[in-house]
DOVEX-371378 format. One record per residue (C-alpha): residue number from 1; x, z, y. Coordinates in nm, 3 decimals, padded with zeros to 5 digits. Layout:
<ronus>
 kegu       x       z       y
  NUM       X       Z       Y
...
</ronus>
This chain:
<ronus>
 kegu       x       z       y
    1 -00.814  02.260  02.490
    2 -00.762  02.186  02.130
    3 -01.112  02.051  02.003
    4 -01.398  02.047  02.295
    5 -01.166  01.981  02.599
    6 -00.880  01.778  02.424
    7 -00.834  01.481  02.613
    8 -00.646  01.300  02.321
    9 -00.884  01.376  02.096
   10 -01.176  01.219  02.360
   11 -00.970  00.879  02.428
   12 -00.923  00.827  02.093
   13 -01.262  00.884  01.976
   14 -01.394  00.644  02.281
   15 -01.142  00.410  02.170
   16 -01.191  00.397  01.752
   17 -01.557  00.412  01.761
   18 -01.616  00.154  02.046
   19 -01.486 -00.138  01.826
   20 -01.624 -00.447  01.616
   21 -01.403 -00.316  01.386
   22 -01.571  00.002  01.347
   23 -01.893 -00.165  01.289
   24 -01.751 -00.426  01.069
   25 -01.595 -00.174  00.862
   26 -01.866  00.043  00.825
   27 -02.082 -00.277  00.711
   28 -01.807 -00.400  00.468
   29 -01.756 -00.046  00.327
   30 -02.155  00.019  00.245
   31 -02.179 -00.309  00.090
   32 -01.896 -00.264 -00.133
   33 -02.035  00.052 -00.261
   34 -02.381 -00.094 -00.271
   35 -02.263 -00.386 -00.456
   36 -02.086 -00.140 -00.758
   37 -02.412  00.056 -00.793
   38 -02.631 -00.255 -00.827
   39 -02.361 -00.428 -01.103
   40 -02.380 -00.124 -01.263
   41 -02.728  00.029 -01.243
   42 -02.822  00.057 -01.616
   43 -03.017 -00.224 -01.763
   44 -03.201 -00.032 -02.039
   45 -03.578 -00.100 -01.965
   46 -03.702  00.243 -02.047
   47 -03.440  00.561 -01.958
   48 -03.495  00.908 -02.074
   49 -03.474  01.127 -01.781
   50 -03.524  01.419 -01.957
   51 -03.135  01.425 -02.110
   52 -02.820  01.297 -01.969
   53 -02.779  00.910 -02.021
   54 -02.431  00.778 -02.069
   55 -02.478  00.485 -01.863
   56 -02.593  00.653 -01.531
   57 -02.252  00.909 -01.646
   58 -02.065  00.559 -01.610
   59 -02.267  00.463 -01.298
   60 -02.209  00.794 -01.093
   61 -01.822  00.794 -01.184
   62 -01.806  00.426 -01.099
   63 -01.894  00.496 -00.786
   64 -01.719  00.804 -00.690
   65 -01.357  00.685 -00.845
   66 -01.442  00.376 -00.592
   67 -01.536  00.559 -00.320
   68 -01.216  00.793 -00.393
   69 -00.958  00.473 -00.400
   70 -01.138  00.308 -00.125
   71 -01.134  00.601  00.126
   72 -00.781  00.694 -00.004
   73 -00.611  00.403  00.071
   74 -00.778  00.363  00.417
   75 -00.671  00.663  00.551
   76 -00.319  00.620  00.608
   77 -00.433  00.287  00.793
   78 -00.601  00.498  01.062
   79 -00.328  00.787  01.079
   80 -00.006  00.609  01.044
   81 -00.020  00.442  01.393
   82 -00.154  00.766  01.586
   83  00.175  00.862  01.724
   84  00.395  00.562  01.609
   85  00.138  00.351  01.831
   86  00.294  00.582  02.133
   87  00.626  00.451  02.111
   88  00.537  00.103  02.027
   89  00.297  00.085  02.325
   90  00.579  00.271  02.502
   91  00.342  00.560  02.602
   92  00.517  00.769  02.458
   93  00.717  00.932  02.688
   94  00.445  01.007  02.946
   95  00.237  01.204  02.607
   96  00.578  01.443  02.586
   97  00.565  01.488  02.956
   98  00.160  01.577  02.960
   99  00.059  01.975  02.977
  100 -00.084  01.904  02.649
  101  00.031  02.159  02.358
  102  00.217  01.935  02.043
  103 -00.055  02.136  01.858
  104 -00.324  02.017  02.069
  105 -00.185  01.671  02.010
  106 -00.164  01.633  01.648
  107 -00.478  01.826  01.596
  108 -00.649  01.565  01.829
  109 -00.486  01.264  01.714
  110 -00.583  01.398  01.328
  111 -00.938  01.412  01.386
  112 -00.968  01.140  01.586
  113 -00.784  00.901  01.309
  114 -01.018  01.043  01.072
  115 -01.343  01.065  01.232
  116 -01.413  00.702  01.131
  117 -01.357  00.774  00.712
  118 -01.638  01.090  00.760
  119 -01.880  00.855  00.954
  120 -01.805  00.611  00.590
  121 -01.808  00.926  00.347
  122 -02.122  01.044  00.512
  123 -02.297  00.676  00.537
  124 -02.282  00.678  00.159
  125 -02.475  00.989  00.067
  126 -02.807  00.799  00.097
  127 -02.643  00.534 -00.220
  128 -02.572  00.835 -00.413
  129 -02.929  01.020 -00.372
  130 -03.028  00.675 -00.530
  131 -02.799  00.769 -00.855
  132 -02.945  01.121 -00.865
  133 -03.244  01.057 -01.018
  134 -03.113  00.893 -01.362
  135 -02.937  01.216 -01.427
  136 -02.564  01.210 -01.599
  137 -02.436  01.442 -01.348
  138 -02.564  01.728 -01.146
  139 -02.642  01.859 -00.763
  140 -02.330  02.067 -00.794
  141 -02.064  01.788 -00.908
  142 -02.170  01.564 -00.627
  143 -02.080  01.834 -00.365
  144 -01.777  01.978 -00.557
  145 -01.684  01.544 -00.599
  146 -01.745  01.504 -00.201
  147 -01.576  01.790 -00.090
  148 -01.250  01.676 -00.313
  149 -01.275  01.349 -00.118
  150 -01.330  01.466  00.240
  151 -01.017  01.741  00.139
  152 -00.802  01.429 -00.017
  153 -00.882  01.232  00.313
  154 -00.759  01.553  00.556
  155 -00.451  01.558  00.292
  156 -00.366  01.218  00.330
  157 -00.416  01.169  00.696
  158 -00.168  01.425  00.791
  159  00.047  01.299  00.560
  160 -00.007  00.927  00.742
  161  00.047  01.187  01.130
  162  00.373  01.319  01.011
  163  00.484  00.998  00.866
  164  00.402  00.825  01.216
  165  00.589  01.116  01.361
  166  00.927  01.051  01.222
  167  00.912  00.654  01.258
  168  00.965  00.432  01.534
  169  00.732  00.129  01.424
  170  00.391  00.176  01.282
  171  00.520 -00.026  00.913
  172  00.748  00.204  00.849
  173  00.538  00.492  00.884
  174  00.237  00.281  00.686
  175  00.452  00.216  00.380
  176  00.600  00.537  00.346
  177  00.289  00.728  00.410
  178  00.124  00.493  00.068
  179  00.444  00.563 -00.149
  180  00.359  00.935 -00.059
  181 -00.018  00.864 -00.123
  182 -00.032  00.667 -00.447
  183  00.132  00.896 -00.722
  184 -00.159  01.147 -00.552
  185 -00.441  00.896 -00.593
  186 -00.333  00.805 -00.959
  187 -00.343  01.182 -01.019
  188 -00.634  01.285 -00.927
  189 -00.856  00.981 -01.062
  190 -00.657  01.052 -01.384
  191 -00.776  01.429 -01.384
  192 -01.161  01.354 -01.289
  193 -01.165  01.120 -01.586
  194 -00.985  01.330 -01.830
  195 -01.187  01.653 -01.715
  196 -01.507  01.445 -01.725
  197 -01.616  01.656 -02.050
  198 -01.529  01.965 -01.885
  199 -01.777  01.998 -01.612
  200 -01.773  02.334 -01.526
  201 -01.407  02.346 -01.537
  202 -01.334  02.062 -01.290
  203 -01.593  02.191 -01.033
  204 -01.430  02.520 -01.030
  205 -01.041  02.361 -00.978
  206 -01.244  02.104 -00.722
  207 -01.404  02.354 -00.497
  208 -01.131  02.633 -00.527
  209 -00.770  02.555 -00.631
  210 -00.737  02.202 -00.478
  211 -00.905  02.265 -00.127
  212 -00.672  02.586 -00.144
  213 -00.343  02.362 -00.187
  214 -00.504  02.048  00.076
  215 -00.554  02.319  00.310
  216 -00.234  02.468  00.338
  217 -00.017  02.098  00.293
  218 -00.237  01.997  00.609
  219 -00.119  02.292  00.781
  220  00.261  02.276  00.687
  221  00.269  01.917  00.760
  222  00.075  01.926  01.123
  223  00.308  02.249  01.224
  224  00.597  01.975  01.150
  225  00.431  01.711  01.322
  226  00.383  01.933  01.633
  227  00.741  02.069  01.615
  228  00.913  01.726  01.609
  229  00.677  01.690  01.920
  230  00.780  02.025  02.064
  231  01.161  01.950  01.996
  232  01.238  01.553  02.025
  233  01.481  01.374  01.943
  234  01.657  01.196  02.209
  235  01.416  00.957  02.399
  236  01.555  00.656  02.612
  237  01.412  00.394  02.785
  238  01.037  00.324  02.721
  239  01.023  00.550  02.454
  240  01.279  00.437  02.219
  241  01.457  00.676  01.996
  242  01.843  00.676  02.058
  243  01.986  00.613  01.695
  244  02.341  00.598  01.563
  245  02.382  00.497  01.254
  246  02.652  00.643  01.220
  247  02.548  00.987  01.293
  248  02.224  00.928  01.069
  249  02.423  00.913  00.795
  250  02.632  01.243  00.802
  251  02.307  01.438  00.897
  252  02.123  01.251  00.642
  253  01.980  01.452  00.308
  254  02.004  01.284 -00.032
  255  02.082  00.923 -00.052
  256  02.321  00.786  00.177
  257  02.346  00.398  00.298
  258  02.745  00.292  00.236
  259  02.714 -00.084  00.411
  260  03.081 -00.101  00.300
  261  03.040 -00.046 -00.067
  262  02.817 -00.213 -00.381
  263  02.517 -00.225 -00.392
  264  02.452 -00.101 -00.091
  265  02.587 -00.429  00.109
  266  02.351 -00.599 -00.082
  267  02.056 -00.513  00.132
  268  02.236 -00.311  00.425
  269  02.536 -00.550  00.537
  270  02.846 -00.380  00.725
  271  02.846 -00.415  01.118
  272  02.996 -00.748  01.234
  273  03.356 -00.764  01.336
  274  03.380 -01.140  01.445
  275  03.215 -01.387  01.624
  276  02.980 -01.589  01.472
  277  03.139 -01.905  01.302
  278  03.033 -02.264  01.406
  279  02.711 -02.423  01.221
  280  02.531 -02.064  01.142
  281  02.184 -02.030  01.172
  282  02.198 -01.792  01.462
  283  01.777 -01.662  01.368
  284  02.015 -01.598  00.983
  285  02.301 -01.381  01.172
  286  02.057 -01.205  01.451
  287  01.845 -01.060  01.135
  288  02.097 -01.001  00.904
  289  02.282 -00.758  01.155
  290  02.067 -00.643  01.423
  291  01.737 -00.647  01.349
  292  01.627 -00.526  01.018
  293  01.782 -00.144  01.115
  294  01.797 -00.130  01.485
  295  01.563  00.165  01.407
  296  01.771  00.336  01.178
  297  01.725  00.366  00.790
  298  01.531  00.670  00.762
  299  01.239  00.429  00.613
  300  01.497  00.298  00.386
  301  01.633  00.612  00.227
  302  01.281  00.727  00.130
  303  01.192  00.454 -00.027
  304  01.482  00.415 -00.229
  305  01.446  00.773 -00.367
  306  01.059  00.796 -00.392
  307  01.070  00.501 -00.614
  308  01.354  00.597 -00.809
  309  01.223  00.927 -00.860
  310  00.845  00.779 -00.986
  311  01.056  00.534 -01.181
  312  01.227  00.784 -01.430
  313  00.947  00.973 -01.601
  314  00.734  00.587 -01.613
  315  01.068  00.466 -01.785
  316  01.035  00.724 -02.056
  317  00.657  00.744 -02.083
  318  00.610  00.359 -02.099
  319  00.894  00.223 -02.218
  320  01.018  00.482 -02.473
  321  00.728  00.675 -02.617
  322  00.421  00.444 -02.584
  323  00.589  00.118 -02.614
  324  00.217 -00.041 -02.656
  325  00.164  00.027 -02.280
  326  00.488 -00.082 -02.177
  327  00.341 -00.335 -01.916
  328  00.219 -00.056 -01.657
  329  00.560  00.000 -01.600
  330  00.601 -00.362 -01.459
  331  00.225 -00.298 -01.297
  332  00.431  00.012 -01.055
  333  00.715 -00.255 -00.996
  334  00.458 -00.464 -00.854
  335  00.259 -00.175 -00.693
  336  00.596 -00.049 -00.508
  337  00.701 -00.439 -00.420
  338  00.355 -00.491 -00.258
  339  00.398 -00.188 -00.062
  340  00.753 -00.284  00.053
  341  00.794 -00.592  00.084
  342  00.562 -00.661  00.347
  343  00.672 -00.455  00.546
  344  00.973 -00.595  00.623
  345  00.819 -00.993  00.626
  346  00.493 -00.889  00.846
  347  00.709 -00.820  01.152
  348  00.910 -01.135  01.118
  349  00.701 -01.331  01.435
  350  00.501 -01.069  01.592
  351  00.814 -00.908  01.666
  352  00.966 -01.192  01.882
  353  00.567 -01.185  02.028
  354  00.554 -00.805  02.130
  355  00.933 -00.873  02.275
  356  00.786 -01.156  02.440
  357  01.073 -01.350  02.305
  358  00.888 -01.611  02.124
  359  00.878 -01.828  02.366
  360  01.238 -01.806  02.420
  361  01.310 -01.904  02.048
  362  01.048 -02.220  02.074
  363  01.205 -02.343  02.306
  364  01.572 -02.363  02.096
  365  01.723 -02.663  01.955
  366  01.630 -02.438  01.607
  367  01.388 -02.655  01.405
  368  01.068 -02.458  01.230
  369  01.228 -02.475  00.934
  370  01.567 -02.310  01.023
  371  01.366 -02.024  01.235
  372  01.155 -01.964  00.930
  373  01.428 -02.031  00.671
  374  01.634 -01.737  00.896
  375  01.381 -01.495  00.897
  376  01.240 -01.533  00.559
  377  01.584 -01.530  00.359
  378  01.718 -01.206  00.514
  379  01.420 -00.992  00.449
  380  01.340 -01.168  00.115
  381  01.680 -01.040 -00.002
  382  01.659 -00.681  00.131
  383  01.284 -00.666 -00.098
  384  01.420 -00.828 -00.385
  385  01.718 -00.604 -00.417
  386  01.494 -00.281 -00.318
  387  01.277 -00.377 -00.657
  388  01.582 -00.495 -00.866
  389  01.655 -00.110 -00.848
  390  01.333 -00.054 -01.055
  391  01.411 -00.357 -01.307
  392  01.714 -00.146 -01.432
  393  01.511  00.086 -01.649
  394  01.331 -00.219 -01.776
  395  01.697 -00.328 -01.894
  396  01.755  00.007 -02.020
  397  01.447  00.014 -02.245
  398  01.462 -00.311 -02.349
  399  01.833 -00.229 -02.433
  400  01.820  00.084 -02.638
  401  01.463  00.089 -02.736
  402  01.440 -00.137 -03.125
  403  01.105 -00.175 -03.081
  404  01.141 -00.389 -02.796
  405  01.410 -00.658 -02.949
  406  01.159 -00.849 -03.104
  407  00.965 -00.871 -02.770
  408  01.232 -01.035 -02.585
  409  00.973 -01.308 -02.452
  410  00.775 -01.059 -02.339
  411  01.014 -00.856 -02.141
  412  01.164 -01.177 -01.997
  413  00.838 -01.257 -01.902
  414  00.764 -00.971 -01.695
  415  01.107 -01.030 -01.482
  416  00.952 -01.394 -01.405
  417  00.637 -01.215 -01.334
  418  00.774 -00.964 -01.070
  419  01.042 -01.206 -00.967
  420  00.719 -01.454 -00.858
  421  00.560 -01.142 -00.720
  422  00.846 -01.042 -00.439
  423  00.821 -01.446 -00.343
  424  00.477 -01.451 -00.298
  425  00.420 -01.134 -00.104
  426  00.694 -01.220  00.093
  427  00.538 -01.560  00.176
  428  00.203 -01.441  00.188
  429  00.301 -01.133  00.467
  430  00.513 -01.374  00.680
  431  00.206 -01.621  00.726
  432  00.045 -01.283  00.824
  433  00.301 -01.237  01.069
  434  00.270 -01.622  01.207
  435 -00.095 -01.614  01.286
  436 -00.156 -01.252  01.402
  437 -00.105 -01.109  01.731
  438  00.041 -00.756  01.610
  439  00.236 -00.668  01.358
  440  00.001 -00.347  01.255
  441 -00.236 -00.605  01.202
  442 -00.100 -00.869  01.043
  443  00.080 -00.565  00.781
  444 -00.280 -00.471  00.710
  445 -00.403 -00.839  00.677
  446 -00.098 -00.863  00.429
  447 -00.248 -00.555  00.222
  448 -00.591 -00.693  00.234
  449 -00.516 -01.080  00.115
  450 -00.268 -00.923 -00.217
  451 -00.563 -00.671 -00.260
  452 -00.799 -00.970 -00.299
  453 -00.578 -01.167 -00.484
  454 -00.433 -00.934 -00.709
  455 -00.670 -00.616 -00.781
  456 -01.002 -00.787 -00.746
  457 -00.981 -01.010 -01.068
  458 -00.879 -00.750 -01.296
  459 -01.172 -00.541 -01.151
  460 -01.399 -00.792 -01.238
  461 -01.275 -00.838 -01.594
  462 -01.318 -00.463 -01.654
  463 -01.631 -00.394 -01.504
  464 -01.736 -00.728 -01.695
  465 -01.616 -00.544 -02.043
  466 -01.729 -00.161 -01.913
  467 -02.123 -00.305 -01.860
  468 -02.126 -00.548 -02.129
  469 -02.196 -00.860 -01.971
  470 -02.290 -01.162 -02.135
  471 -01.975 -01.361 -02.303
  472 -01.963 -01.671 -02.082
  473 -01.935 -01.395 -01.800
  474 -01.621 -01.223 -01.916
  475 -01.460 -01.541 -02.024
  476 -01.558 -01.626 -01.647
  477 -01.385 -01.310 -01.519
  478 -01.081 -01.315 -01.731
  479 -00.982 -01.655 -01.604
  480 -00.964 -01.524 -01.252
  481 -00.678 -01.330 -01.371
  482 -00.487 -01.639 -01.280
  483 -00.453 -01.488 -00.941
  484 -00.325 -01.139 -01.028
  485  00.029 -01.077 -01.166
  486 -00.158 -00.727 -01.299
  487 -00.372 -00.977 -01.539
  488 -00.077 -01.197 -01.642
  489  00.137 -00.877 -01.787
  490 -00.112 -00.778 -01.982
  491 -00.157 -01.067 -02.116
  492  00.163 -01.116 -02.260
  493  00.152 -01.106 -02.611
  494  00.361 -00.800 -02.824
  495  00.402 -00.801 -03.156
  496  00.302 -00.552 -03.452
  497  00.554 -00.317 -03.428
  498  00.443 -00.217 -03.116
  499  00.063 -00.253 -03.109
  500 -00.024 -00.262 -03.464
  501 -00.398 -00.166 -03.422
  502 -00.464 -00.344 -03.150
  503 -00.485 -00.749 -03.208
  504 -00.567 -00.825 -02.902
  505 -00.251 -00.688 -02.707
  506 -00.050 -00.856 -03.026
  507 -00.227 -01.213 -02.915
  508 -00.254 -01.195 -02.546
  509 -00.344 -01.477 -02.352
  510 -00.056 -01.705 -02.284
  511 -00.282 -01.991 -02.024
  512 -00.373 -01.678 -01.819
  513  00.034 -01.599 -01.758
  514  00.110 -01.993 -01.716
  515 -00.239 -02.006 -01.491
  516 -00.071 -01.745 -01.270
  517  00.261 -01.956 -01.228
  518  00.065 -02.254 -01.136
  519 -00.124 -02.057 -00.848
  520  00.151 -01.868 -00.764
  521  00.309 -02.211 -00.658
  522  00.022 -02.310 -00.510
  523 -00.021 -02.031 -00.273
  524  00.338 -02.038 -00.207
  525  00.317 -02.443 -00.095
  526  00.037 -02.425  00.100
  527  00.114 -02.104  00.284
  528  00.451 -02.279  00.368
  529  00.244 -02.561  00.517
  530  00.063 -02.358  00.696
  531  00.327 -02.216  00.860
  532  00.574 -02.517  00.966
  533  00.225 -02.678  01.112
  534  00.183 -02.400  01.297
  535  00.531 -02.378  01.436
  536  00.558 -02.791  01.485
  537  00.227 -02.763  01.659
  538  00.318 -02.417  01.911
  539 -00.065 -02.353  01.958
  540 -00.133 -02.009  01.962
  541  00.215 -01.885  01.944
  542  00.282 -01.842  02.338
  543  00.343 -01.446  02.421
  544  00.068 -01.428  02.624
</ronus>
């Protein structure tokens, strides 16, 4: 009943695997491996197979630190809409009611969600055999290395299951699920590097202590799954959890949302007490007080004190004690705002289109611009205030640290950069929203467009550097930096005091941070564009 006879399990397996986008994926995912062995494969003409070559060392971690982040960061894509899905499919109700076990249920929707990522792991064993040969690492470390990743993936798709548990929408449950996901990523990339000297020593902790602690998180957090399943909450019509606000907050733990008080109005505004006056954008007033937490703040909360609580220690590390790396801290205020703030701008239209209310709004005096200028302002404001809360300890350590007075134009700089960065994303996940069907999709289309834009040139400039490329070819990869805010911070120049042995973070690389403006406004133009055509034309947008 629980594995060979589960019927969850066998829908959702017929389901996943039947897809193009199972085949697609599996396709894209091979390739992109493929394509980092083949840029890195070592160029020497002659290798000595006989000893341990440091560029096949390079080659083999290359490729298992990408395979790590790759696999990582898809996981919670497959989990976090297992049982969400159920309510937003209303389905949900009729799962409760089955004979099935909650155990049963979890356990089948866990597997299922994750059968996909083993079919990927597994597909790239025969790309690694290929790396075997050169030497640099052993038998022994590629087993210990896969069974860390198949153990991470288990980890984090339970964490995505219980996630999509405790929300209502699949977005929620998706962003929340990556804030719990990254600082674990980060972690253990940052211990396979630093341990990389220590072999013996990191295949003992890989293949004892941390399958040990995976093991047992994966059980804690499926037994809460399955009780939450076991025990509901209330359940009205068509699945829809019954939520006072009201209520939420006295049985909340930690922070608690005051609408009524600073700063909270900011980005949570009191209920209404009064009609609606004459000449308001009603699209303005609907999201501003019904729609953003209709499902409760529970996403909200977390957020706000995950971030906060990453943001501390970063604030001293960065900021305070190794002033010369103080622009990572801006790359997690970007790394938090990309995981946020799409969330809130990807379910702008697809909303009204899973109501089937869209066609109801088209057909409104409203023009395109007020409907988008409605939707886009409210949710623009809730991100921008969510990562003003991390720009504090940038003001606090540009405040009281000396060392960063005489960088003033650097520090301003990276408020314009992550100012430009809420704008974009915001922009970028509400043309998502206008030309997908589903908001799951169009959040994930989000992700994949600021990965592209924002990861991929900075990847190229380092693997450019790592494998010594011709010149011309890392001059050619730095200047697609102008697409990433992650290249234009650091290339903002600091002075001596700061970074006096390193001249090249003292000179930066000013036309790569104006560059980035000048696309930034770019994208932003032609996205909008986009979007008011698409509204002025109505093609595609019906709810059927």
């Amino acid at each position: 009943m629980y594995v060979f006879e589960n019927p969850v399990l066998q829908r959702e397996l017929l389901v996943n695997l039947r897809t193009k986008r199972a085949f697609v994926l599996l396709a894209v995912y091979q390739l992109l491996l493929a394509t980092v062995v083949v840029t890195a494969w070592p160029s020497d003409q002659r290798l000595d197979l006989t000893s341990n070559p440091p560029s096949a060392t390079k080659l083999v971690n290359l490729f298992f630190l990408g395979q790590y982040v790759i696999a990582s960061l898809m996981a919670p894509s497959f989990a976090a809409g297992t049982i969400a899905g159920e309510k937003e499919r209303k389905t949900y109700e009729m799962l409760l009611a089955s004979p099935l076990r909650p155990g049963a249920i979890v356990l089948g929707k866990v597997v299922a969600s994750l059968t996909h990522i083993g079919m990927l792991i597994i597909g790239s064993l025969p790309i690694i055999v290929l790396c075997l040969p050169l030497g640099g690492v052993s038998v022994y470390e590629v087993l210990a290395a896969y069974l860390g990743l198949i153990i991470s993936v288990v980890l984090f798709g339970a964490i995505g299951v219980m996630c999509s548990s405790y929300f209502p929408r699949t977005s929620s449950a998706l962003v929340v699920s990556y804030l719990a996901i990254l600082p674990l990523v980060i972690g253990a990339c940052m211990f396979w590097a630093s341990m990389a000297s220590d072999g013996d020593l990191r295949l003992k902790i890989a293949t004892i202590v941390f399958p040990a602690f995976g093991l047992t998180a994966v059980i804690l957090m499926g037994a809460a799954a399955a009780g939450r399943m076991l025990y509901p909450p209330d359940v009205g019509s068509e699945g829809k959890e019954v939520i006072d606000l009201e209520r939420e907050a006295e049985d909340a733990v930690g922070l608690v949302i005051q609408p009524d008080q600073f700063p909270d109005r900011l980005f949570a505004p009191p209920k209404k007490n009064e009609l609606m006056a004459d000449g308001t954008n009603p699209v303005y007033d609907k999201e501003l007080h019904s729609e953003i937490f209709s499902q409760g703040t529970l996403m909200l909360r977390l957020v706000i004190q995950i971030s906060i609580l990453l943001a501390i220690p970063m604030m001293g590390v960065f900021l305070f004690f190794q002033q010369q790396h103080a622009p990572w801290f801006g790359v997690y205020v970007i790394v938090f705002n990309m995981l946020v703030g799409p969330s809130f701008l990807a379910s702008s239209i697809t909303n009204e289109r899973e109501r089937q209310t869209l066609d109801l709004l088209l057909t409104t005096p409203l023009s395109p611009r007020q409907i988008l200028w409605g939707k886009f302002v409210v949710r623009f404001r809730i991100t921008l205030v969510l990562t003003s809360f991390l720009l504090w300890p940038l003001i606090l350590g540009a405040g009281l640290n000396p060392s960063l007075w005489s960088n003033w134009p650097t520090v301003l700089g990276m408020f314009a950069i992550v100012i430009t960065v809420c704008l974009v994303n915001c922009v970028i996940a509400l043309t998502c929203s206008m030309f997908c069907s589903k908001t799951s999709i169009a959040l994930l289309t989000t992700y994949a467009v600021l990965l592209a834009l924002y990861v991929m040139p900075p990847a190229l400039s380092t693997l450019a550097r790592t494998l010594e490329m011709p010149g011309n070819t890392i001059a050619w990869a730095d200047w697609t930096g102008v697409a990433s805010p992650f290249s234009a911070l650091f290339s903002l120049p600091l002075n001596e005091q700061i970074a006096p042995d390193n001249p090249v973070v003292n000179a930066g690389n000013v036309p790569i941070v104006i560059g980035y403006f000048a696309f930034s406004a770019v994208v932003v133009l032609l996205s909008t564009a986009a979007m008011m055509l698409r509204l002025r034309s109505r093609q595609g947008l019906s709810d059927g």
